[in-house]
N, C-alpha and C positions, 0 to 999 in steps of 0.2 A: 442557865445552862443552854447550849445550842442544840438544837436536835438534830440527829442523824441525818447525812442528806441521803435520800433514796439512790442518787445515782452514785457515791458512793458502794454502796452495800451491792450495786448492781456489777461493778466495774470488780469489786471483788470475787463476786461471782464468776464473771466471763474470766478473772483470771485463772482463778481457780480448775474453771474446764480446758483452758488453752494448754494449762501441764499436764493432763493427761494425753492429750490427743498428739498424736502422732505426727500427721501432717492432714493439708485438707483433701477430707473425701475416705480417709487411711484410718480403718480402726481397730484396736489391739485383739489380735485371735489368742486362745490358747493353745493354737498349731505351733504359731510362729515363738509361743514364749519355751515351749515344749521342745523346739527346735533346738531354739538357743541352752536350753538346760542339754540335750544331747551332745553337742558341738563341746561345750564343757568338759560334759563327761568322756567322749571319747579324746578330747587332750589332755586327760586328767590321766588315762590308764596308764601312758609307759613310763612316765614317773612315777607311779603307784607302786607298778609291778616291782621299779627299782629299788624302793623304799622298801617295800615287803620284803626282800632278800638281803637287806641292809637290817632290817629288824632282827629275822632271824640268827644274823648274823651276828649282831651283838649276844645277843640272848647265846648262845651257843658260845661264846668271850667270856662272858658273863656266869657261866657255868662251869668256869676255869677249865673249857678245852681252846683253849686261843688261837693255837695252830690252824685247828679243826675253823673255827669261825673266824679266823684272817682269808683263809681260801672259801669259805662264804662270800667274807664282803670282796675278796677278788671278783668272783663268780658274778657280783652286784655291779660292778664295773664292767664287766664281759658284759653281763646286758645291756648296761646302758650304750656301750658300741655300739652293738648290734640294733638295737634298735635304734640309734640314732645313723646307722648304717641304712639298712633300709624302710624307713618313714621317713616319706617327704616332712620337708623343714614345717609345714604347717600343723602336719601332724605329731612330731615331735615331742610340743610343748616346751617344756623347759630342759629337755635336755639338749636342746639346740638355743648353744648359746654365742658360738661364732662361726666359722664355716662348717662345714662337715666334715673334711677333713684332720682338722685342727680339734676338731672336738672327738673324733674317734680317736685319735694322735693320744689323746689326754685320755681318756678314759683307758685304752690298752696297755699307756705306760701306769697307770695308776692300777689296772689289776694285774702287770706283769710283775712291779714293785711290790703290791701285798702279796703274791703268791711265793714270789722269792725270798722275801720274810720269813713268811711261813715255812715253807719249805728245807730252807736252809739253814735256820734257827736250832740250833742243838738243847733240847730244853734236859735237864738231868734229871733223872728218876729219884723220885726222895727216899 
C-alpha cells in the first residue's frame, strides 16, 4: 500500500480555507451576515403583508361567509397595488414582477373582479 503523500493532505487543507474566505485580506463579520439577513427580511414584508390578508381571507370562505372573504381577498389585491404602487422596484420583492404599471394594472383588475363577484352575486337565503 502507498502512503499518503503529505502534500496532498496539505493541498486539501489550503483548499479547504480558500472556500471560506472571501477574498484577500476580506473576512466574514457577523455585521455584514446580519446585514444580509435584514435586506431579506425587509423584502420579505410586503408579500407577507399580502399573504396574511389572502389567509384571512380564505379562512373567512372557509367559514361559508364567501362574499364576506372574496372582498377580503379583493382587499389582498388592493394591497398588493398599493404597495407595489409606492415601493421602489427593489423593495418590492416579488410583487414586482413586470413594470409598475402593468403590475398595478393586474392587481386592481384582480381586486375590482373579486369585489364585483362578491358584491353582485345574489346568494339565497336557505
Amino acid at each position: 500500500m502507498a502512503e499518503p503523500n503529505s502534500t496532498d493532505s496539505d493541498s486539501a487543507k489550503s483548499d479547504s480555507v480558500k472556500s471560506d474566505s472571501v477574498g484577500p485580506g476580506v473576512v466574514k463579520s457577523s455585521a455584514a451576515t446580519s446585514g444580509a439577513v435584514k435586506a431579506l427580511v425587509l423584502h420579505a414584508i410586503p408579500v407577507t403583508a399580502v399573504l396574511i390578508v389572502i389567509l384571512v381571507g380564505l379562512v373567512i370562505v372557509a367559514a361559508d361567509r364567501w362574499q364576506v372573504g372574496s372582498v377580503v381577498l379583493a382587499g389582498a389585491a388592493g394591497l398588493g397595488a398599493v404597495l407595489r404602487l409606492v415601493l421602489p422596484t427593489s423593495a418590492a420583492g416579488v410583487l414586482a414582477v413586470r413594470s409598475r404599471v402593468f403590475d398595478v394594472a393586474m392587481f386592481v383588475a384582480i381586486a375590482g373582479l373579486l369585489a364585483g363577484m362578491a358584491l353582485v352575486t345574489v346568494t339565497p337565503h336557505a
